[in-house]
C-alpha positions in Angstrom: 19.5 -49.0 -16.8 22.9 -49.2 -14.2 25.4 -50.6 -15.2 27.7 -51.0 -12.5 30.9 -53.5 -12.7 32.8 -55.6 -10.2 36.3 -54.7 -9.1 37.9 -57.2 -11.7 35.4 -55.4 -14.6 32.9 -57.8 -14.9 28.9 -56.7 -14.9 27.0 -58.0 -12.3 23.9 -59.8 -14.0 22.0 -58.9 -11.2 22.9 -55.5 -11.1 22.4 -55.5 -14.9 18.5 -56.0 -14.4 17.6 -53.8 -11.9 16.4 -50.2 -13.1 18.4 -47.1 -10.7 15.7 -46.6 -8.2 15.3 -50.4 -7.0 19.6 -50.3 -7.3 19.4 -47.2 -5.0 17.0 -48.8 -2.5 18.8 -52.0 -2.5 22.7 -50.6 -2.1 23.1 -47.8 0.2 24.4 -45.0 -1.7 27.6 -44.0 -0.5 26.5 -40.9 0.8 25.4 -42.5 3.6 28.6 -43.3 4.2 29.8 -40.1 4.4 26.9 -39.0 6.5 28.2 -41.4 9.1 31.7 -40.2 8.8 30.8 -36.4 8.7 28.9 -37.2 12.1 31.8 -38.6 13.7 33.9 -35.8 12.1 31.1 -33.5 13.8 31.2 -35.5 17.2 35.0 -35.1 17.6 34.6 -31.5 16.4 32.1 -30.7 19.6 34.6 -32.8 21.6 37.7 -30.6 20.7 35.1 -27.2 21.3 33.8 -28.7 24.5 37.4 -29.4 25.9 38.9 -25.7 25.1 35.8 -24.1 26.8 36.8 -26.3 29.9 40.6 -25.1 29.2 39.2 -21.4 28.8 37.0 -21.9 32.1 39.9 -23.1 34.0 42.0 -20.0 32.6 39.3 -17.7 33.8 38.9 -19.5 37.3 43.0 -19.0 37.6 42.8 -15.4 36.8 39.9 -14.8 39.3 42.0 -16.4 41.5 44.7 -14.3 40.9 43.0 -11.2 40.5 43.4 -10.7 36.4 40.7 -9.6 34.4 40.2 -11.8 31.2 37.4 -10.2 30.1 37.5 -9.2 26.4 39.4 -6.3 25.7 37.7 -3.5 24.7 39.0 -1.0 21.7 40.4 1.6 22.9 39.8 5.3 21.8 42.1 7.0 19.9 43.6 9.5 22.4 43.7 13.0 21.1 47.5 14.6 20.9 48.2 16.8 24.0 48.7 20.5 22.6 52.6 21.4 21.8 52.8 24.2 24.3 51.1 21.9 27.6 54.4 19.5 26.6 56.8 22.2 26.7 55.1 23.1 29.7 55.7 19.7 31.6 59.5 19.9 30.1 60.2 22.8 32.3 58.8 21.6 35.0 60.2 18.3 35.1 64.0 19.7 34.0 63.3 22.4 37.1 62.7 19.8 39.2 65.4 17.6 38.5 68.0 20.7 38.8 66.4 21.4 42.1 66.6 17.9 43.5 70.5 17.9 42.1 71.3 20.7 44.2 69.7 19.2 46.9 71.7 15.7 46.9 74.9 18.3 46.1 74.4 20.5 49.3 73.8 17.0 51.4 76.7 15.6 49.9 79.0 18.6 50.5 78.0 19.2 54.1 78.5 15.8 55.5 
């Protein structure tokens, strides 16, 4: 038997009777309820997703527009350390270079 009381804690003589599978048929169970609300949970829910893929649509439309590239970015691959003595290499170099164009801008400066 269900017992199942009123909100002021009286039985229900009706309810008293009845065995739980007729109470279940008669009374929706209140998981039906929350069926109902979890599909209008569920409805918003693909509402929300269907509105950022038109935001994310319009992004992407922008950038072609623009010329960016959204795509995904891709991982990049560890790049390998350039040996010590190429370095030192492009250290000369570059201090040669900027001692050459010194005394370039000096002799230009000094013979106007």
């Amino acid at each position: 038997m269900c017992l199942l009381s009123s909100g002021y804690g009286r039985v229900n003589k009706e309810i008293k009777n009845l065995t739980c599978e007729k109470l279940r048929i008669s009374v929706p169970p209140r998981s039906a309820e929350r069926e109902e609300e979890e599909e209008e949970e569920e409805e918003e829910e693909e509402e929300e997703e269907e509105e950022e893929k038109e935001k994310e649509e319009e992004k992407e439309e922008e950038g072609a527009l623009l010329g960016r590239n959204n795509k995904k970015k891709r991982k990049r691959k560890k790049k390998e350390k350039p040996d010590p003595l190429s370095l030192s290499l492009m250290c000369i170099i570059v201090n040669s270079m900027c001692i050459a164009l010194r005394h370039t801008l000096i002799s230009l400066l000094m013979n106007d």
